[in-house]
ROMIKOL-777050 format. One record per residue (C-alpha): x, z, y; residue number from 1; residue in one letter. Coordinates in nm, 3 decimals, always signed. Example, Ala and Ser with C-alpha at 12.3 -4.5 7.8 and 13.67 -1.06 7.14 Angstrom:
PT u w v pos code
PT +1.230 +0.780 -0.450 1 a $
PT +1.367 +0.714 -0.106 2 s $
This chain:
PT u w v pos code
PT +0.286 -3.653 -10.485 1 x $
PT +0.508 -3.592 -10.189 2 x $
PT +0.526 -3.990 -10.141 3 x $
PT +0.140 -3.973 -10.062 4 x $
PT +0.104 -3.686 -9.812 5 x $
PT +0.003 -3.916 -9.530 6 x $
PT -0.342 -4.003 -9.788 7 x $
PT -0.395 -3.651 -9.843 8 x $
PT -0.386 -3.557 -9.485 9 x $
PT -0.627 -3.839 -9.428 10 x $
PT -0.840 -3.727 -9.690 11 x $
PT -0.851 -3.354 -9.552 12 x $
PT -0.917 -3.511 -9.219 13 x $
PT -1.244 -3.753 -9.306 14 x $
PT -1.374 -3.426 -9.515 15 x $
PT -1.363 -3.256 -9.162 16 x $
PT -1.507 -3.574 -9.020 17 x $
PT -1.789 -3.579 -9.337 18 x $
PT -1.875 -3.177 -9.263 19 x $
PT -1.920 -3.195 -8.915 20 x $
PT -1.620 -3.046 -8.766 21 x $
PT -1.523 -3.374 -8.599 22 x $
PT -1.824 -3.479 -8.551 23 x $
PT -1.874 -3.894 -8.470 24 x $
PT -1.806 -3.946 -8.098 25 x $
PT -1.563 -3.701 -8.050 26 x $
PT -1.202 -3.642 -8.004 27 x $
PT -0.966 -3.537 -8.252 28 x $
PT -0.697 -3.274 -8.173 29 x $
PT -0.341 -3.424 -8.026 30 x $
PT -0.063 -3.526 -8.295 31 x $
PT +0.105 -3.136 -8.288 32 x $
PT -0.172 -2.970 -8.284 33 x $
PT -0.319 -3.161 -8.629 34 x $
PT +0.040 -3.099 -8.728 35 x $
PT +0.068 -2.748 -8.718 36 x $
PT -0.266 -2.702 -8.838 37 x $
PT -0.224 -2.906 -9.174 38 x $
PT +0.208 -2.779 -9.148 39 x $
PT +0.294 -3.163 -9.148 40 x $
PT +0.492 -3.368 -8.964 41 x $
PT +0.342 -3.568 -8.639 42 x $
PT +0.493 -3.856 -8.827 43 x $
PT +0.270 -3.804 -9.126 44 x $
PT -0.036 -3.701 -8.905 45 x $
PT +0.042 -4.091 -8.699 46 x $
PT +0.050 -4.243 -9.042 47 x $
PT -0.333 -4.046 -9.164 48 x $
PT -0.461 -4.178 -8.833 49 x $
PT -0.332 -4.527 -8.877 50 x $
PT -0.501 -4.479 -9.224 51 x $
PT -0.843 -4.379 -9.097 52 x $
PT -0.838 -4.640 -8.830 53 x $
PT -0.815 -4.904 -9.091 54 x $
PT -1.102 -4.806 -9.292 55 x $
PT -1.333 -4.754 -8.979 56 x $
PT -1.364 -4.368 -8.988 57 x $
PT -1.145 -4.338 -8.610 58 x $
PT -1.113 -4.527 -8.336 59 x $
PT -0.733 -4.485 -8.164 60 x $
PT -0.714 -4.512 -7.793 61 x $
PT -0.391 -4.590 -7.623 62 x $
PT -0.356 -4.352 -7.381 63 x $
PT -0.670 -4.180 -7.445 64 x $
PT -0.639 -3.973 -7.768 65 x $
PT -0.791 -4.047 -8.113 66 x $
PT -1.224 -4.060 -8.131 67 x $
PT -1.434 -4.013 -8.448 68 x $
PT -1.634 -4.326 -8.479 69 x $
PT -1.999 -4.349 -8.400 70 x $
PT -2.075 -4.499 -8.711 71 x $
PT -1.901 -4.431 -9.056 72 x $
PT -1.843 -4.633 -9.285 73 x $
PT -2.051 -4.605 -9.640 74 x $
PT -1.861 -4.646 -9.958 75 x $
PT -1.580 -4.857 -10.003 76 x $
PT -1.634 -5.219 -10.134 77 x $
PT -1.522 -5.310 -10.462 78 x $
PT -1.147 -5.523 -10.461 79 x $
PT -1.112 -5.926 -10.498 80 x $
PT -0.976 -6.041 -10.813 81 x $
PT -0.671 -6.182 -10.623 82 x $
PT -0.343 -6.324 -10.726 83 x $
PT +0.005 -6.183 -10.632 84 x $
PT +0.050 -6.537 -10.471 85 x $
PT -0.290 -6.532 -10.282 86 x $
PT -0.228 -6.229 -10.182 87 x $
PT +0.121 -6.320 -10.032 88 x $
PT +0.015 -6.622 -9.869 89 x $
PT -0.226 -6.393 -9.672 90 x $
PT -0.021 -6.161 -9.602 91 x $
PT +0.239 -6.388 -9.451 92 x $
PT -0.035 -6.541 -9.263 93 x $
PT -0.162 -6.195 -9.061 94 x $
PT +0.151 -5.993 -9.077 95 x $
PT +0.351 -6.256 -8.909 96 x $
PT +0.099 -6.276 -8.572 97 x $
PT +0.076 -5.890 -8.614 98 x $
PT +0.447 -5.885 -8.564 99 x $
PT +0.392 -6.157 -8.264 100 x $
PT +0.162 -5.955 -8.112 101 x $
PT +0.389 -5.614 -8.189 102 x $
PT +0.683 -5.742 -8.000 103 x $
PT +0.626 -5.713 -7.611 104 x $
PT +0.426 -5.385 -7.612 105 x $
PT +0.632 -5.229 -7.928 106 x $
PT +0.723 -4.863 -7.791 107 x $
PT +1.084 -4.695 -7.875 108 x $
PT +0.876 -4.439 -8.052 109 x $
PT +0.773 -4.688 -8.309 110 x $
PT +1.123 -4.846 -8.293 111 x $
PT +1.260 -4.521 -8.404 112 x $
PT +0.998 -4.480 -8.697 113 x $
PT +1.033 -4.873 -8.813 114 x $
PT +1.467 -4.712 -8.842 115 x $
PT +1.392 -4.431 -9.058 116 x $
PT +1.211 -4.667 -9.305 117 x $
PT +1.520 -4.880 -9.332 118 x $
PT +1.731 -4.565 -9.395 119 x $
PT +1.455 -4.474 -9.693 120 x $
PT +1.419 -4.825 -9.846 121 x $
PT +1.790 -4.820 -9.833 122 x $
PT +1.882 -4.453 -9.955 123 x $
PT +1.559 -4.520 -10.217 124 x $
PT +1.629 -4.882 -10.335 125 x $
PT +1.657 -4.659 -10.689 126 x $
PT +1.331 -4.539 -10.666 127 x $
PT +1.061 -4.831 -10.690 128 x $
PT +0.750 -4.555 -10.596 129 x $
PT +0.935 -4.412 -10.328 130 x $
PT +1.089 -4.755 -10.195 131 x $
PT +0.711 -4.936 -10.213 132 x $
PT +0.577 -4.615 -9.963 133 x $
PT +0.816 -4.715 -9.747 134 x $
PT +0.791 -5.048 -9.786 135 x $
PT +0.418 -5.069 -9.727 136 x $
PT +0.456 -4.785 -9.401 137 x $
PT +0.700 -5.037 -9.246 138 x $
PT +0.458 -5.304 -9.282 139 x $
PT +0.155 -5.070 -9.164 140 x $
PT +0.332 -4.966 -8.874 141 x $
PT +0.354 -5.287 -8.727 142 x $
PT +0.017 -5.379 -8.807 143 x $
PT -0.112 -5.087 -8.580 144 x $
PT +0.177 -5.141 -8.340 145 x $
PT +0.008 -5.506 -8.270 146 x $
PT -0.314 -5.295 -8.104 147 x $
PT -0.542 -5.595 -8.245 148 x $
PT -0.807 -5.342 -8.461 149 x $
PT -0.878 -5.636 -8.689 150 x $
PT -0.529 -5.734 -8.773 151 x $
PT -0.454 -5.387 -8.835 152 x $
PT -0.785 -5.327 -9.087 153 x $
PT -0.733 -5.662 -9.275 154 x $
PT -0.389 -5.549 -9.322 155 x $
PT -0.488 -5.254 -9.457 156 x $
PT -0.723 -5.381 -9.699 157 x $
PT -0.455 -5.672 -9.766 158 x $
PT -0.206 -5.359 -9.919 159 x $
PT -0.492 -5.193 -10.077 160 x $
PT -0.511 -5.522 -10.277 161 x $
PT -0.111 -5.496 -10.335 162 x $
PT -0.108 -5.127 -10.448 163 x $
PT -0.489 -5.096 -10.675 164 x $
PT -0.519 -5.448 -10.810 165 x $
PT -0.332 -5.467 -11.136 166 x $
PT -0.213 -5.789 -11.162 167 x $
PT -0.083 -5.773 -10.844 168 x $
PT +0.086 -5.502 -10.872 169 x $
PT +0.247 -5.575 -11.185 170 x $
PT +0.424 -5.897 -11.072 171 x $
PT +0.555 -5.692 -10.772 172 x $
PT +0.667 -5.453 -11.028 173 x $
PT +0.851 -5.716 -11.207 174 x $
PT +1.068 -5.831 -10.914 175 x $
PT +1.084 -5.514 -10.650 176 x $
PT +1.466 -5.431 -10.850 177 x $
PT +1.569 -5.790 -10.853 178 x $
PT +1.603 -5.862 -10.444 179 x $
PT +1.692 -5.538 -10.312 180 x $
PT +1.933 -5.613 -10.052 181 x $
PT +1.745 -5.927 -9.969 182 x $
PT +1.460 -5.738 -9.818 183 x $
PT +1.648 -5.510 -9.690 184 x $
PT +1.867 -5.775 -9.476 185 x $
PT +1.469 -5.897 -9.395 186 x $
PT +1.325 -5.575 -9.274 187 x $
PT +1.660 -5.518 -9.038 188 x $
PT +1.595 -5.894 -8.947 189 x $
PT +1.264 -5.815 -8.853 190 x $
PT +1.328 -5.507 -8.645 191 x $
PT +1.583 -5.689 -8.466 192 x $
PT +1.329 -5.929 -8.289 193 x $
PT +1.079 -5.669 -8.256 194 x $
PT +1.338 -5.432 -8.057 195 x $
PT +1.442 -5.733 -7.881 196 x $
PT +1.046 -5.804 -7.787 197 x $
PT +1.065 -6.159 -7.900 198 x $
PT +0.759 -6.277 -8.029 199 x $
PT +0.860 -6.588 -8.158 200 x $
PT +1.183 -6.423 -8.334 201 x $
PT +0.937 -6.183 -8.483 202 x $
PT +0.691 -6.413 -8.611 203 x $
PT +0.973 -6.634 -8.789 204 x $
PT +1.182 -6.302 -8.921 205 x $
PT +0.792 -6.175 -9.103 206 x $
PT +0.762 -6.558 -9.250 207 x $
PT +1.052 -6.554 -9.380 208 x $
PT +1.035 -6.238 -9.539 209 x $
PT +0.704 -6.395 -9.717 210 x $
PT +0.859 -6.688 -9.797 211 x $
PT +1.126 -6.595 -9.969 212 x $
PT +0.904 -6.283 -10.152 213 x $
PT +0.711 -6.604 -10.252 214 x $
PT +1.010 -6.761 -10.400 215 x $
PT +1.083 -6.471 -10.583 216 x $
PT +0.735 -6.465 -10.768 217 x $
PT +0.743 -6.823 -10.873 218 x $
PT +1.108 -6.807 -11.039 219 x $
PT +1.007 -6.494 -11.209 220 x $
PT +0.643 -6.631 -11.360 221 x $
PT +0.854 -6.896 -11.499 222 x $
PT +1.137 -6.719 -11.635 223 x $
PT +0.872 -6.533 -11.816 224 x $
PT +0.693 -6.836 -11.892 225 x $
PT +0.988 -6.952 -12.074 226 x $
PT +1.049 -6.624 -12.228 227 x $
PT +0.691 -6.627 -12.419 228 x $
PT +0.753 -6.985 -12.509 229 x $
PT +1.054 -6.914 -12.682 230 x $
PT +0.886 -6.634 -12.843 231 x $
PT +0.602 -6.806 -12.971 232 x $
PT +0.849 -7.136 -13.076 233 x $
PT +1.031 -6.897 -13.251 234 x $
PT +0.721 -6.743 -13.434 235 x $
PT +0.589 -7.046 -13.531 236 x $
PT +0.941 -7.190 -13.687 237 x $
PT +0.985 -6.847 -13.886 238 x $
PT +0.611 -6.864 -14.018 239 x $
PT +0.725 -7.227 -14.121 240 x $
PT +1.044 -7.190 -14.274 241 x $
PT +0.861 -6.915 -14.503 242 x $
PT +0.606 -7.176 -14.565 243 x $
PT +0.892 -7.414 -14.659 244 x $
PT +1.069 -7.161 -14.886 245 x $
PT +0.702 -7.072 -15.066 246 x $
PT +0.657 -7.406 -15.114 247 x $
């Protein structure tokens, strides 16, 4: 799907990587060129790199260029059994020094990309597939924009967790409709410090973000909590007014 393009370039690109074309040690083609050869935007060429880089398959240099790594990484490790919660405590843990470390060397370039998400998670707030690509790109893109290589792969892994494991995903499912224009007033919050380089301002905009996300989760386990108790007090006081009646 259109939403995934970014993968699919990344996938075409580590098949190039696997085959020998760009072989380990060497440097990849700039942004527009890897653009017009795939007939992509550099956008979605930056966001396949940041991909790759994550998993271990390229190395990016600033102001150097992109390199194959030496050594490639073997097959991918099966996921945690993790917990939406877990997961979000972790998340709020890395994401908010990631964000720290983002905000002095944060480029306008980036600035500009971290602008068009907000525009999409606000013109998609409709569309939960479409809003959670943007959603996780905004987070991804200030993972990489930190330049600490394992911030940005634990990150990675950390929304590989939110997007493949199904419990996780499920419970994000269950409240990404219910506080909309909260994270959206949370994203602008957080590009506000970054653009203003603040680390601190950063660091406490992310938390935030986390803590109310956290919030979120625990009302909505136990509205549903008391949702299936009700159900099941409601089974067992039909199954004994019939016993009642029979008797």
């Amino acid at each position: 799907m259109a939403d995934r393009l970014f993968q699919s370039i990344a996938d075409e690109i580590a098949a190039l990587i696997d085959a020998g074309t760009f072989p380990p040690g060497s440097r990849l083609p700039g942004e527009r060129e890897l653009a017009e050869r795939f007939e992509v935007s550099r956008v979605t060429i930056r966001e396949a790199e940041i991909a790759l880089q994550a998993v271990g398959r390229i190395r990016i240099k600033t102001g150097a260029g992109v390199f194959v790594s030496e050594t490639q990484p073997g097959a991918a490790q099966q996921l945690p059994a993790v917990s939406a919660f877990e997961l979000t405590e972790a998340r709020s843990l890395f994401e908010a020094e990631a964000a720290a470390l983002a905000a002095p060397i944060i480029t306008d370039a980036t600035l500009a990309d971290l602008d068009a998400l907000l525009q999409v998670m606000a013109d998609e707030a409709g569309d939960t597939d479409r809003s959670t690509e943007a959603d996780r790109d905004f987070h991804r893109i200030i993972a990489a924009a930190s330049g600490n290589q394992a911030i940005i792969f634990v990150i990675e892994q950390m929304w590989r967790l939110r997007t493949e494991v199904p419990q996780v995903r499920a419970a994000h499912a269950a409240i990404c409709k219910s506080d909309v224009r909260a994270r959206q007033q949370e994203h602008q919050s957080i590009v506000d410090a970054l653009r203003a380089h603040d680390p601190k301002a950063a660091r406490v905009a992310m938390r935030q973000h986390f803590r109310r996300l956290l919030e979120t989760l625990l009302d909505d386990t136990e509205q549903r909590e008391i949702t299936e108790l009700r159900r099941r007090t409601a089974e067992s006081r039909e199954r004994f007014l019939m016993s009642a009646h029979l008797g």
